[in-house]
C-alpha positions as CSV (number, residue, x, y, z in Angstrom):
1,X,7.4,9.4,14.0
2,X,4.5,10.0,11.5
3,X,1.3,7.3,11.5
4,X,1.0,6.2,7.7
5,X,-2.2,4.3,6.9
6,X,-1.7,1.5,4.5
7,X,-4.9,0.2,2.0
8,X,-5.1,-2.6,-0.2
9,X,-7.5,-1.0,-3.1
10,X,-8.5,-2.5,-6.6
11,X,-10.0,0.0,-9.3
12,X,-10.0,2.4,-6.4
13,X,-12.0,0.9,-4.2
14,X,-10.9,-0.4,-0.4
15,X,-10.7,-3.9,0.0
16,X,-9.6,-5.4,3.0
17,X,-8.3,-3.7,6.4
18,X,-6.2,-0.8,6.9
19,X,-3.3,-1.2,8.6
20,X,-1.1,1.7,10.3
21,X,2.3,1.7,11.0
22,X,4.5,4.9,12.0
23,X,7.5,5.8,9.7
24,X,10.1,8.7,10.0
25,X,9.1,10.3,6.6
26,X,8.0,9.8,3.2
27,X,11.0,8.0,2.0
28,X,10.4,5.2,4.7
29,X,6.7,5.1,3.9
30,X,7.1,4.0,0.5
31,X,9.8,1.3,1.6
32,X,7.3,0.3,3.4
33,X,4.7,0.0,0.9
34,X,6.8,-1.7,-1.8
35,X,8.0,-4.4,1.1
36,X,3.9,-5.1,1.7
37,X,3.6,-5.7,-2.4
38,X,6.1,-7.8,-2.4
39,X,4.9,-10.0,0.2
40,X,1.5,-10.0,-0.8
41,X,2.7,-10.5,-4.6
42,X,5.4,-13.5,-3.0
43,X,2.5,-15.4,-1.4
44,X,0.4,-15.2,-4.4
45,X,-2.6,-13.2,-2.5
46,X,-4.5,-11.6,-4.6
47,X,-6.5,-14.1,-7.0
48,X,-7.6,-11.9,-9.6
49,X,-3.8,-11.5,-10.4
50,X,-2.2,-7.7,-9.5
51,X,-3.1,-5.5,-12.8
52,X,-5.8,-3.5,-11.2
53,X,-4.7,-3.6,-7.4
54,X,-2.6,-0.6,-5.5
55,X,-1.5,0.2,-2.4
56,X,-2.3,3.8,-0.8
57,X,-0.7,5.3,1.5
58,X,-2.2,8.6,3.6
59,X,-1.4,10.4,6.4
60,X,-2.8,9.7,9.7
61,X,-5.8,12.2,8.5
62,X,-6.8,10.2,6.0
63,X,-5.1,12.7,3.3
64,X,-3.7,10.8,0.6
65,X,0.1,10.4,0.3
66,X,0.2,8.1,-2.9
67,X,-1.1,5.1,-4.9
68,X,1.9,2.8,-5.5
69,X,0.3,0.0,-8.1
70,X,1.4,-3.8,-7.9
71,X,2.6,-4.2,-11.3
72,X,5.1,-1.7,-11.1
73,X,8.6,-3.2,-11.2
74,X,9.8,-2.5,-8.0
């Protein structure tokens, strides 16, 4: 399994904790991801509403992977 890191960012700047979780691959990373917007989007938790928030997702060193944004429709 890879280690993933997973940031909550808004305009490009961390906010919050990271949080690591190991996925097989890419694919399974950005499952991943989406499933954590749409929980965080599902209990309304972000107050300033989701335009200018992402979620990135690196590798374990830090390298980035990708910035998935909340509004997309996913």
């Amino acid at each position: 399994m890879t280690i993933f890191h997973f940031e909550l960012c808004r305009n490009g700047q961390r906010i919050g904790p990271t949080e690591t979780r190991d996925c097989p691959d890419c694919g399974m990373a950005f499952r991943a991801a989406r499933d954590m917007i749409r929980n965080l989007r599902d209990e309304d938790a972000l107050p300033d509403g989701a335009r200018e928030h992402t979620l990135r997702v690196s590798y374990v060193d830090h390298s980035l992977l990708f910035d998935l944004p909340f509004d997309i429709r996913i």
